[in-house]
C-alpha positions as CSV (number, residue, x, y, z in Angstrom):
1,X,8.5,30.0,6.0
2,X,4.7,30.4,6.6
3,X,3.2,26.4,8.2
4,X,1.2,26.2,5.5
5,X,4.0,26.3,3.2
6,X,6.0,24.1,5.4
7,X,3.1,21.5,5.7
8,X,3.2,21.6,1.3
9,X,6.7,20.9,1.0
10,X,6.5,18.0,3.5
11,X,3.8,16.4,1.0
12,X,5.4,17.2,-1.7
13,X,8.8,15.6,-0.4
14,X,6.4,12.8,0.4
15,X,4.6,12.5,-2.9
16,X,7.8,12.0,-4.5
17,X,7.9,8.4,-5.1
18,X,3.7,8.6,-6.1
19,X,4.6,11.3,-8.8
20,X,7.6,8.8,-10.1
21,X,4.5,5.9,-10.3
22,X,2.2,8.0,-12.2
23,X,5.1,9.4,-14.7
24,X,5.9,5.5,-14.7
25,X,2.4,4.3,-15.8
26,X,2.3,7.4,-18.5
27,X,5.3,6.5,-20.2
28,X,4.6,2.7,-20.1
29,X,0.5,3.6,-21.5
30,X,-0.4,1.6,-18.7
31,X,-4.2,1.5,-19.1
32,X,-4.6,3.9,-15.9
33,X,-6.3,7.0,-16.1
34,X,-5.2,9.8,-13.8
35,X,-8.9,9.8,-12.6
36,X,-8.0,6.2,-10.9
37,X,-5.0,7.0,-10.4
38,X,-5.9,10.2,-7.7
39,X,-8.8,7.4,-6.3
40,X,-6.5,4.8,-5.7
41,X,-4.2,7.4,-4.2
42,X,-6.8,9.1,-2.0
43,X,-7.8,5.0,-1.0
44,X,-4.3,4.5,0.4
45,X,-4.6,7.7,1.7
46,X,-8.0,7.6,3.7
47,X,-6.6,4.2,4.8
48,X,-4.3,5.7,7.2
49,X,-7.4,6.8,9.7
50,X,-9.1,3.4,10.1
51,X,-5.1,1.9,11.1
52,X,-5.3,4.8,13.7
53,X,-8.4,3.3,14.8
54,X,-7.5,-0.5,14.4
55,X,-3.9,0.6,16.6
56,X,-5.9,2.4,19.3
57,X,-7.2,-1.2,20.6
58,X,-4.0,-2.6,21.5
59,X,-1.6,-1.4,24.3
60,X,0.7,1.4,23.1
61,X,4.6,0.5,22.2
62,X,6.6,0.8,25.3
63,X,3.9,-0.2,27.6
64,X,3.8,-3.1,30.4
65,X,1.5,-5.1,28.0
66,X,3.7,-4.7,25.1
67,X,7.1,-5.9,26.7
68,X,8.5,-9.2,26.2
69,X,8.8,-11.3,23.5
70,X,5.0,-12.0,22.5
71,X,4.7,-8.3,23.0
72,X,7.3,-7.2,20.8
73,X,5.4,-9.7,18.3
74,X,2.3,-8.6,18.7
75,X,3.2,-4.9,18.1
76,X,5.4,-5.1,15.3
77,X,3.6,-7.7,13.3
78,X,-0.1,-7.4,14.2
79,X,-0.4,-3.9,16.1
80,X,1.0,-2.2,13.0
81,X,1.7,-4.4,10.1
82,X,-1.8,-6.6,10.1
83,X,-3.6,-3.3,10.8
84,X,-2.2,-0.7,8.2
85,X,-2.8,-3.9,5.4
86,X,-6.1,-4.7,6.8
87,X,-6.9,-0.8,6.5
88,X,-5.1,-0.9,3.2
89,X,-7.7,-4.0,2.1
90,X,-10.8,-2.5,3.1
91,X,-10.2,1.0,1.4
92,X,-9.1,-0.8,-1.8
93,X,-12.3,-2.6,-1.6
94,X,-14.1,0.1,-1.5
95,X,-12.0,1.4,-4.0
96,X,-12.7,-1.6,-6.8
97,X,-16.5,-1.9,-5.6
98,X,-17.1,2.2,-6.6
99,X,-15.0,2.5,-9.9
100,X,-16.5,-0.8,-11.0
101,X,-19.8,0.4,-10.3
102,X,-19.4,3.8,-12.3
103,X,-17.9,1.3,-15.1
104,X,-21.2,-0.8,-15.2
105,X,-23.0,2.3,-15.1
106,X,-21.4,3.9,-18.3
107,X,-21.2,0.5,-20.2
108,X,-24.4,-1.0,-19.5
109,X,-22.7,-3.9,-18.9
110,X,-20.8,-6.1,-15.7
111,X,-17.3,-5.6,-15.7
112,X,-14.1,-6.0,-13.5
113,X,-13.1,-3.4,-11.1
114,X,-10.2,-1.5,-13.4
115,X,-9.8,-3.2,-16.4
116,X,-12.9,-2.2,-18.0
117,X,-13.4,-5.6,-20.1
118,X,-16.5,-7.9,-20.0
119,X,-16.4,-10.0,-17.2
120,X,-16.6,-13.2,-18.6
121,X,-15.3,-16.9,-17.5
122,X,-12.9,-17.9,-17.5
123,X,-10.7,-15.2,-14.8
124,X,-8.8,-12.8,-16.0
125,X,-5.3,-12.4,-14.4
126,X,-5.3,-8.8,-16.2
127,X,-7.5,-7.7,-13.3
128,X,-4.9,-8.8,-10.7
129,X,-2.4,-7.1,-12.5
130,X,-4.7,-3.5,-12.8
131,X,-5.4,-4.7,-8.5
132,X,-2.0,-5.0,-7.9
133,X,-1.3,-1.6,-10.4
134,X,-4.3,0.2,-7.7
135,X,-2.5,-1.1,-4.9
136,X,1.1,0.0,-5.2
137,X,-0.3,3.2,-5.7
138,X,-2.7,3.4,-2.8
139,X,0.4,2.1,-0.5
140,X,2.3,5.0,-1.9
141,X,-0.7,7.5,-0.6
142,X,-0.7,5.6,2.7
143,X,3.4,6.7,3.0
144,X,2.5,10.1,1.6
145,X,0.1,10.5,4.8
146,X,2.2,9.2,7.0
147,X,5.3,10.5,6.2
148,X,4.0,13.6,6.1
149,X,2.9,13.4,9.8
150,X,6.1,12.2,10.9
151,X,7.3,15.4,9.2
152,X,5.5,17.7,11.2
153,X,7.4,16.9,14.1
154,X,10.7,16.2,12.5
155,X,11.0,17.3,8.9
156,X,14.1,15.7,8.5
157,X,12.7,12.6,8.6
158,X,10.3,13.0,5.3
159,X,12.9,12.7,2.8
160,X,14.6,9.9,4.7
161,X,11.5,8.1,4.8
162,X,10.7,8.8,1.0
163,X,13.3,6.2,0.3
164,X,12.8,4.0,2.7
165,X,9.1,3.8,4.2
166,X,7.5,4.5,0.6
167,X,9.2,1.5,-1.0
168,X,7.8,-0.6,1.9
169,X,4.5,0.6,1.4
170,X,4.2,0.5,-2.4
171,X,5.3,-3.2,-2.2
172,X,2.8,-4.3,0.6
173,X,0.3,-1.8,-0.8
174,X,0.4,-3.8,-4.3
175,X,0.3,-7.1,-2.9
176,X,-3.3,-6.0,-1.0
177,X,-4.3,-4.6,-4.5
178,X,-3.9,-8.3,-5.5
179,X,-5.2,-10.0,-3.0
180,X,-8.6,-7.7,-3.4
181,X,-8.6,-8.6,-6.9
182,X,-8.6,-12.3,-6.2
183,X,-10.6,-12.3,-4.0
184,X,-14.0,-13.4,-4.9
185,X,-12.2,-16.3,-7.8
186,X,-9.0,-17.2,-5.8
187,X,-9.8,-17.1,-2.1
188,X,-7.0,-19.0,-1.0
189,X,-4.7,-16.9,-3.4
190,X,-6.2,-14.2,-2.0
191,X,-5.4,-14.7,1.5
192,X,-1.7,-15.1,0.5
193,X,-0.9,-12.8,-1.0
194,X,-2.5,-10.5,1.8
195,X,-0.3,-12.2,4.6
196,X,2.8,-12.3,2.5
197,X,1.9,-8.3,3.1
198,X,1.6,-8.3,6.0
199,X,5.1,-10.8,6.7
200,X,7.6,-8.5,5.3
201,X,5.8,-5.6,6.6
202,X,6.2,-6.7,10.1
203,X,9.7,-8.2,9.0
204,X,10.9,-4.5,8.1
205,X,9.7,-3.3,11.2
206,X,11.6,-5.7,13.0
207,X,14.7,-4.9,11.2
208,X,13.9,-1.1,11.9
209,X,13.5,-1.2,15.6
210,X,16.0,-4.0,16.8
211,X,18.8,-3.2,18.0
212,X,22.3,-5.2,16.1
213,X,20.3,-5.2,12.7
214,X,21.8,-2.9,9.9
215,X,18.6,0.0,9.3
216,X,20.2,-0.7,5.5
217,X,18.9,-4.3,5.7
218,X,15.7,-3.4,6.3
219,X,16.0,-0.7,3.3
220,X,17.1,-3.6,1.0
221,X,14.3,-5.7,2.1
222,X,11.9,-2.8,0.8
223,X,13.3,-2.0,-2.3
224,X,13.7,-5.3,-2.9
225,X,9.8,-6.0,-2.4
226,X,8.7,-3.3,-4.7
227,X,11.0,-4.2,-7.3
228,X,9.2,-7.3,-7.3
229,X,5.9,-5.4,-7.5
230,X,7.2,-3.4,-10.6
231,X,8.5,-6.2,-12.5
232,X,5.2,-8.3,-11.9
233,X,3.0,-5.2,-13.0
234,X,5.3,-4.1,-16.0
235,X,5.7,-8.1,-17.0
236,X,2.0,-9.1,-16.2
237,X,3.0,-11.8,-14.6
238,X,2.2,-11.7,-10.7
239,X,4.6,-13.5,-8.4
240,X,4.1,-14.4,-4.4
């Protein structure tokens, strides 16, 4: 098998769990067009470069600077879990600020980010749910880029990860989403929401990478995140 076909089937693998959303928000008529749909993905996506960057400032895992307890802590929940959400945040920004703009621009009119609907007091909670919608799918491009580069040097590991990684992503991924739709309204809601991202990122992590913690834990921890994120989205009610 050819390396380009190799490279397809390792984002194919990886897509997996994305193709599961999108069939997800097709059969539910969730108000999401496939248009914003690819954005959002592409946003997670493109968010993976900037956490490259963001990582490339602290001392690599393994290192002198990264031993010892503070070290451990600084790796696992700010080296990687504040910088892949923080990358996740500013692309979804980005995100929201374009699509509402093309909105505006077809409507003649200001509207929220996604929802489409006059922006008018008092807030509209159905924009956190469209955020948080935008953000479990831009987590899930995030995992689809990353996996897929784990893959190409062990391509074993995609399909492992497309049950465990993806889940993690989606979850944190859709709790950003939120947190960018609150915000300019709910600031300190905002914030939340973002580091309750960021916590059971880095808590997964942990899990992962210590030694005497079940990797099944960690799993259950995942799933158990984006099944939160589901309900919340399918029940329009958003939860911590």
């Amino acid at each position: 098998m050819s390396g380009l076909w190799v490279l397809f089937l390792l984002v194919f693998i990886s897509a997996i769990p994305a193709i599961a959303v999108y069939i997800w928000f097709r059969a539910s008529r969730r108000p999401f067009s496939f248009i914003l749909f690819l954005c959002a993905l592409l946003a997670g996506a493109a968010a993976f470069f900037p956490a490259l960057l963001f990582q490339s400032f602290f001392p690599p895992a393994g290192s002198a600077l990264a031993a010892g307890k503070w070290g451990l802590f600084v790796q696992i929940f700010i080296r990687v879990a504040l910088t892949e959400e923080l990358s996740r945040f500013i692309m979804l920004l980005i995100f929201f600020g374009i699509s509402g703009r093309l909105r505006q621009k077809e409507s003649g009119r200001s509207v929220f980010p996604l929802s489409g609907a006059e922006e008018t007091p008092p807030f509209s909670y159905n924009d956190v749910i469209q955020g948080a919608a935008a953000g479990l799918v831009a987590g899930l491009g995030f995992a689809i880029l990353e996996s897929a580069s784990y893959g190409a040097s062990s391509a074993g590991a995609v399909l492992l990860r497309a049950v465990t990684a993806a889940p993690l992503h989606g979850a944190c991924g859709s709790r950003v989403g939120a947190s960018v739709a609150l915000f300019r309204k709910h600031f300190p809601q905002a914030v939340f929401r973002f580091l309750t991202a960021v916590v059971i990122h880095g808590i997964y992590n942990f899990m992962i990478i210590m030694p005497g913690f079940p990797s099944i834990a960690a799993v259950l921890i995942a799933l158990s995140a984006l099944a939160s994120s589901i309900l919340s989205i399918r029940s329009g009610k958003i939860r911590g």
